[in-house]
C-alpha positions in Angstrom: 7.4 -31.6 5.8 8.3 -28.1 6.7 5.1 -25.7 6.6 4.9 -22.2 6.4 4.4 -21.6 9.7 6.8 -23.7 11.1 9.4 -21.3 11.9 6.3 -18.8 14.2 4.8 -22.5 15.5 5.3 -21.1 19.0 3.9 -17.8 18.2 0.6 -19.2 16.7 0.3 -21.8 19.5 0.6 -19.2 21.9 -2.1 -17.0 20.0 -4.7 -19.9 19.9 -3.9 -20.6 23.7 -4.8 -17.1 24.4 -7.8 -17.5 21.8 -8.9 -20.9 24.0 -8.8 -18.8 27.1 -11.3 -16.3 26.0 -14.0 -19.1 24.9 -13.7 -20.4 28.3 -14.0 -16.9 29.4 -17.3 -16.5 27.6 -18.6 -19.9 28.9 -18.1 -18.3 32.0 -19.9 -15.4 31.0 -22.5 -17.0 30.2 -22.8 -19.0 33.3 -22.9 -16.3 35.5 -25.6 -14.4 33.5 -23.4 -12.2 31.7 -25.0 -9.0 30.3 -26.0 -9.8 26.3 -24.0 -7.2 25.0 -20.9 -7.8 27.2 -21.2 -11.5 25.4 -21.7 -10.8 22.3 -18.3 -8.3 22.5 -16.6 -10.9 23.6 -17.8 -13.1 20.8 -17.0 -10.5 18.6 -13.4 -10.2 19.9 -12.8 -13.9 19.9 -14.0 -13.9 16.2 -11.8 -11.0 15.2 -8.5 -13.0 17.0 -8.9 -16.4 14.7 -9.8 -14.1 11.9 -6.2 -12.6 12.5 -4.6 -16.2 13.0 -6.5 -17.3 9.8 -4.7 -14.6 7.6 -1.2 -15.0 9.1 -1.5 -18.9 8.5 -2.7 -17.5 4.6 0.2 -15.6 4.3 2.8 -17.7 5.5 1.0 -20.3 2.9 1.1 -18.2 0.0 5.0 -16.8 0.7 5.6 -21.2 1.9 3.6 -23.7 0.1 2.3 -21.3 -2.9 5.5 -20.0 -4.1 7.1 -23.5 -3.5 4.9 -24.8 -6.0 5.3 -22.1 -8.4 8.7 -22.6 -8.6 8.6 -26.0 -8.7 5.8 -25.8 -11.6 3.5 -28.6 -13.0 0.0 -29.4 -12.2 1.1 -29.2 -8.1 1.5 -25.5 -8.7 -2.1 -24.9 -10.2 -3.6 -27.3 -7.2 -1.7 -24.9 -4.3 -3.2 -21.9 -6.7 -7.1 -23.2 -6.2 -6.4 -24.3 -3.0 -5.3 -20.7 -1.8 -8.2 -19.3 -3.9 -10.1 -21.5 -1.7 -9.2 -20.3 1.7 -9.4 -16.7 1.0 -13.3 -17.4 0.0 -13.8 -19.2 3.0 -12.2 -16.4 4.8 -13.8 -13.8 3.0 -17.6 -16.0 3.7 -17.0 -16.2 7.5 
């Protein structure tokens, strides 16, 4: 099955690479008896780029898998409906 990402799968892989690199990075950090706030930047930055993956996966759901099921109608377009309502709480809570 054909998600809504497929198409950018590179692109994403490549961002969460870059992501994984900057955890290591602060393990590092912290290793070496990093300065606090230096860390918690870092942290801050790591947060912000999976926040920023988080949304583009969203969107590609909603314009993919969301209007899919809309189309498509019957109770699998009301679950995709809750289930997007879903993720943007959790993203919204984090």
């Amino acid at each position: 099955m054909e998600r809504g990402y497929t198409a950018k799968k590179d692109a994403v892989q490549k961002r969460l690479r870059r992501i994984e690199g900057q955890i290591r990075g602060l393990e590092r950090m912290v290793g070496e008896d990093a300065y606090c706030i230096d860390v918690m930047t870092q942290i801050s930055a790591a947060t912000r780029a999976l926040q920023a993956v988080a949304v583009e996966l969203l969107g590609d759901h909603l314009e993919h898998c969301v209007r899919n099921a809309i189309a498509s109608g019957g109770p699998d377009a009301d679950e995709k409906v809750r289930e997007a309502a879903a993720a943007v709480e959790r993203l919204v809570r984090s």
